[in-house]
C-alpha positions as CSV (number, residue, x, y, z in Angstrom):
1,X,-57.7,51.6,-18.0
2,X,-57.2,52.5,-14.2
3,X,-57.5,56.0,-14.5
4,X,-60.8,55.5,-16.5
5,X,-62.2,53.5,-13.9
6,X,-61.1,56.3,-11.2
7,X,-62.6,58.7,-13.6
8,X,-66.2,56.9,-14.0
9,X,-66.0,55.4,-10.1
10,X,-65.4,59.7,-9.1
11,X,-68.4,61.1,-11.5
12,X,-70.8,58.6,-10.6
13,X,-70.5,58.6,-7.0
14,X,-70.7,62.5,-7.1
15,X,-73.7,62.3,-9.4
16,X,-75.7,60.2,-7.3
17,X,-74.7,61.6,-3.9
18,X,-75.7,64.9,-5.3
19,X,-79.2,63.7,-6.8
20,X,-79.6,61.6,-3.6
21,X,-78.9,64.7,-1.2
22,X,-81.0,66.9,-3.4
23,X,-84.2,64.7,-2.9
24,X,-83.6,64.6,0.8
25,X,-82.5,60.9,1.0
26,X,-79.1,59.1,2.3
27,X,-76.3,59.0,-0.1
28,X,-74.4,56.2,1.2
29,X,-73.2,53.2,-1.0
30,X,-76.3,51.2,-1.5
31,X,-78.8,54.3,-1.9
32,X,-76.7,55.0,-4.7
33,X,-76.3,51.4,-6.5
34,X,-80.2,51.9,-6.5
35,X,-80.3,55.2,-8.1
36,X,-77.6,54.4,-11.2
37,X,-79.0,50.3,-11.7
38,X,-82.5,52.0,-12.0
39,X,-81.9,54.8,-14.1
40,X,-79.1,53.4,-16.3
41,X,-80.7,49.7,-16.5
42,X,-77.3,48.1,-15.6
43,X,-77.1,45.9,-13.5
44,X,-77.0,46.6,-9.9
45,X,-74.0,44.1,-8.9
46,X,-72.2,45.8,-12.3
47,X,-72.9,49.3,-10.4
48,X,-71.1,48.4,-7.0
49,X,-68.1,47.1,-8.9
50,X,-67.7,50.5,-10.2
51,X,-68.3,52.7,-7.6
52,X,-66.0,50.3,-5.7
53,X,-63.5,51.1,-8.3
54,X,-63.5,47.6,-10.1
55,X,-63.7,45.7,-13.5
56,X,-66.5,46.8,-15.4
57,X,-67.3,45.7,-19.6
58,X,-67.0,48.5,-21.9
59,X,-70.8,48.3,-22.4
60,X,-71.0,49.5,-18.7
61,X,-68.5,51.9,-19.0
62,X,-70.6,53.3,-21.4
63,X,-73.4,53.2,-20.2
64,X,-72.5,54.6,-17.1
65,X,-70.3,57.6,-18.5
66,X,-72.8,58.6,-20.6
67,X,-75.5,58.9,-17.5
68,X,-72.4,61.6,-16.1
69,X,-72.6,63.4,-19.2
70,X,-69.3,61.6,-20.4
71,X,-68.0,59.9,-23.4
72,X,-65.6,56.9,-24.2
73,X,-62.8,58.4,-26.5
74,X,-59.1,57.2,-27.7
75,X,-56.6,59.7,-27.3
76,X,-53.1,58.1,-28.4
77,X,-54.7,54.7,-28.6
78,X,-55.6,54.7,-24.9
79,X,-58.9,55.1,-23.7
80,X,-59.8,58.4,-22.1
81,X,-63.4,59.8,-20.5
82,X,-64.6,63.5,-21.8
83,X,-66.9,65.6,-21.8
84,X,-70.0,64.9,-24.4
85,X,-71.0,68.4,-25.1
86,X,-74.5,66.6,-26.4
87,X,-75.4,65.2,-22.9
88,X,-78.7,66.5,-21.2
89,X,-80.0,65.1,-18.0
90,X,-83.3,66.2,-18.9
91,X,-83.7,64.8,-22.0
92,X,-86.3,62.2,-20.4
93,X,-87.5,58.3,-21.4
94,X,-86.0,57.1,-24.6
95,X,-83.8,60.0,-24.8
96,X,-81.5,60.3,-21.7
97,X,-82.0,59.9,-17.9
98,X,-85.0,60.9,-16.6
99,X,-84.6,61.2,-12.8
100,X,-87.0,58.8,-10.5
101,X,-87.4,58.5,-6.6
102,X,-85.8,56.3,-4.4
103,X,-88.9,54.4,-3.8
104,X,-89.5,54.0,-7.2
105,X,-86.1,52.8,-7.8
106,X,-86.7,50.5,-5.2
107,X,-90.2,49.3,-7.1
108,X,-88.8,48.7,-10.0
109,X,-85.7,46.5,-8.5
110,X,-87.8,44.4,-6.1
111,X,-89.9,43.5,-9.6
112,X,-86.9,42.9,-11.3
113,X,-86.0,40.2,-8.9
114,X,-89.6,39.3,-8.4
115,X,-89.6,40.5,-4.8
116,X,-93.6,41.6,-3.4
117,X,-93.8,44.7,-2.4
């Protein structure tokens, strides 16, 4: 189970560091809970766990592979990461991750916790 957790904590950190960097905005550890909570509708105290290389529920871990473009899979009864050859990140709302902005990301999680904006 550890080396799915390195797996998952490795992809997502690189995934949102590169969609963070590529909209011109820091890519430290909290800018990047933001991004995956919002897009992936996890839970942001569920997202630090696994970037900090933690427990996380299997719903997480899929939930959170398949935003990387990965898949849960057994290979000799253990539980392996690959590649799911039917991922898109374009696929858009109810069909895959559609990318948002920081500030919306921040929108939507103040209103999740009922914070004014």
């Amino acid at each position: 189970m550890s080396d799915i957790r390195q797996t998952l904590k490795t992809f997502c950190w690189a995934r949102a560091q590169h969609r963070l960097r590529l909209a011109d905005y820091t890519s430290g550890f909290s800018s990047a809970v933001l991004l995956i909570a919002v897009e992936t509708d996890v839970e942001a105290r569920r997202v630090a766990a696994v970037l900090a290389g933690g427990f996380s529920s299997l719903d997480t871990q899929k939930r959170l592979a398949a935003w990387c473009g990965l898949k849960l899979a057994q290979k000799h009864g253990a539980p392996v990461l690959e590649a799911d050859p039917d991922a898109s990140f374009d696929r858009g709302p109810g069909g895959g991750v559609a990318p948002v902005t920081i500030d919306e990301a921040q929108r939507r999680i103040n209103a999740r916790l009922g914070v004014a904006a």
